[in-house]
ZAPAKE-193746 format. One record per residue (C-alpha): residue number from 1; y, z, x. Coordinates in steps of 0.05 Angstrom, whole numbers, plus 5000, padded with zeros to 4 digits. Each point is the difference from the previous one (the first is absolute). Last residue first. Layout:
N
num	Y	Z	X
NUM	Y	Z	X
...
***
This chain:
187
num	Y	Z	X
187	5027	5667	4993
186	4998	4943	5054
185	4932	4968	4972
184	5008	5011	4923
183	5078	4963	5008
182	4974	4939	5041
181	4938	4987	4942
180	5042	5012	4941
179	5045	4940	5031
178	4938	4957	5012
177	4985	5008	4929
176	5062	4981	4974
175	4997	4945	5039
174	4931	4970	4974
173	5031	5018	4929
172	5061	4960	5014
171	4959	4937	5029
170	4954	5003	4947
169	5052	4999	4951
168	5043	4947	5040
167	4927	4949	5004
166	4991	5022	4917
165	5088	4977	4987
164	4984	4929	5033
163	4938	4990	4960
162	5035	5020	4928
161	5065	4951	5022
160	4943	4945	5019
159	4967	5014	4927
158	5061	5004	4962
157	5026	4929	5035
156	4939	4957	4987
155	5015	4982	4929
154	5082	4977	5033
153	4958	4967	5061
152	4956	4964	4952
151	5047	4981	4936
150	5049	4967	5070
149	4935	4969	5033
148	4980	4962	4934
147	5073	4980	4984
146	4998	4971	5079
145	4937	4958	4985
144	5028	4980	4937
143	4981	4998	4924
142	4934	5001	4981
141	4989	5069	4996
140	4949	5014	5047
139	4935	5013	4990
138	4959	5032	5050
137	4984	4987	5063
136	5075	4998	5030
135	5023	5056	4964
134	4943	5040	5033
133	5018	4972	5063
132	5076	5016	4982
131	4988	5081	4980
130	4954	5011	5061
129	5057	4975	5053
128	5047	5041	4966
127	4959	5059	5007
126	4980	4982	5073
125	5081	4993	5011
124	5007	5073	4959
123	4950	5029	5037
122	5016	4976	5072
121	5058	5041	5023
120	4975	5070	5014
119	4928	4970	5028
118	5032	4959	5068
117	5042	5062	5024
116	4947	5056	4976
115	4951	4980	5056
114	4986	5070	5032
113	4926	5001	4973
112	4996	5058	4958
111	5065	4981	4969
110	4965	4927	4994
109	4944	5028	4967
108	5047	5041	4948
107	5056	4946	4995
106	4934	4948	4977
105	4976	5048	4945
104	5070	5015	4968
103	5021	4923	5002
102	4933	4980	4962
101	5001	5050	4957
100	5061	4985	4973
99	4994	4929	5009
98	4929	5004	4955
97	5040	5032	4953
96	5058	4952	4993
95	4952	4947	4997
94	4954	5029	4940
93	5069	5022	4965
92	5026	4930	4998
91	5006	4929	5035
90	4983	4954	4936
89	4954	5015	4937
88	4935	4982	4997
87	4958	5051	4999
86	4964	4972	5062
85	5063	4977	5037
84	5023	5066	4997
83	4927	5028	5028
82	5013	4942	5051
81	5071	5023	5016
80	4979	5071	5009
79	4940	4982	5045
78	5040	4956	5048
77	5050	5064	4994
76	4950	5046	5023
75	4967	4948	5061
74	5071	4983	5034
73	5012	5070	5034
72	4950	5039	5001
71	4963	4925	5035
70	5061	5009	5045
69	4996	5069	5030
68	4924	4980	5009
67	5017	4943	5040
66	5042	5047	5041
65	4948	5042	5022
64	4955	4940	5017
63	5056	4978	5042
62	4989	5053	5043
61	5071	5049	4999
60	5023	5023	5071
59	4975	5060	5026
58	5054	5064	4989
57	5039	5019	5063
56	5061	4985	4965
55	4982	4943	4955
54	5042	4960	5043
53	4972	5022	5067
52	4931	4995	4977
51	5008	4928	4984
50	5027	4978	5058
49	4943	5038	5040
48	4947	4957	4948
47	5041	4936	5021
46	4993	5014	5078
45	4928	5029	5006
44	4982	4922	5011
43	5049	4992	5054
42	5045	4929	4969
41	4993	4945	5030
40	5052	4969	5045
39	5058	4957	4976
38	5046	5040	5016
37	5003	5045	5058
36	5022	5066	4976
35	5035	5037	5071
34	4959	5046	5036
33	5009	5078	4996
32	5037	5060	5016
31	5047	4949	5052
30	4997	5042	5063
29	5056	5057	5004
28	5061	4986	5052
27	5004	5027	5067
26	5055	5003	5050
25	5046	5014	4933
24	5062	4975	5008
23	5035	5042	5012
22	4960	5057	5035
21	4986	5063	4968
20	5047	5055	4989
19	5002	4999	4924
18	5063	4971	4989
17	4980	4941	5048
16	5014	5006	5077
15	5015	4940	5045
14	4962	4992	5066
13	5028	5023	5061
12	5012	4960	5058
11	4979	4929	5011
10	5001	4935	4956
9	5062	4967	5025
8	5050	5032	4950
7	4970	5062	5013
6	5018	4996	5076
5	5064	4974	4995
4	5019	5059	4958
3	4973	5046	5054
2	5036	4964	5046
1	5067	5015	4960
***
């Protein structure tokens, strides 16, 4: 009984945890680091560690390499459409090329450069986006705005299907690769 009077007033022995330490603890760890305060400025090693840990160790991408992941990108087809434009006839061959090329050549640099999640989507917007300027400065048919966009997007469609299908070649081939790569190293 005293020695229950004596617990509940602070004395005696301490409690035990599972593990045969006290309970609580007499100690606990320090905090591993400060808290964020907000509002302060960034370190300037702080974006370029962010960076590093998303690409897995990798640098991050300069914006210079990115710039050139989008001139491969929008340059081919701006070419296509004005060789189109040239022989006169509408959104064609010339555009679906250039978006060919253009969508293989930009999924190669931005393989290389870890920024496959912006390029994979774009070719068939930059495509459509090609296919209404140049339907913009040329002639138009004299009927609607929206007639205009609707004959665009439906002459446009071959070459943004044909630009989609060249990013998922490269892609496949690219992985293919890797995969012959794994099995050489561990046989």
């Amino acid at each position: 009984m005293q020695e229950q009077q004596a617990r509940a007033a602070g004395g005696g022995q301490a409690r035990r945890s599972a593990r045969g330490g006290p309970y609580p603890p007499q100690e606990w760890p320090a905090p591993a680091a400060e808290p964020p305060s907000y509002g302060a400025a960034p370190s300037p090693g702080a974006a370029e560690s962010r960076g590093r840990a998303r690409a897995g160790g990798a640098p991050a991408a300069k914006s210079g390499n990115r710039g050139a992941v989008g001139v491969a990108l929008v340059v081919p087809p701006l070419l296509g459409a004005a060789a189109d434009s040239v022989i006169g006839s509408g959104p064609g061959w010339a555009l679906a090329v250039g978006a060919v090329l253009g969508g293989g050549w930009a999924t190669v640099l931005a393989a290389r450069r870890r920024a496959l999640w912006w390029v994979v989507p774009l070719p068939p917007l930059v495509v459509a986006a090609v296919t209404v300027g140049a339907g913009l400065l040329g002639e138009s048919s004299g009927k609607t705005l929206t007639t205009d966009l609707v004959r665009w997007a439906v002459a446009g469609f071959p070459a943004m299907a044909a630009a989609e299908c060249a990013v998922l070649a490269v892609l496949a081939v690219r992985g293919l690769a890797g995969l012959g790569r794994g099995r050489r190293g561990h046989g």
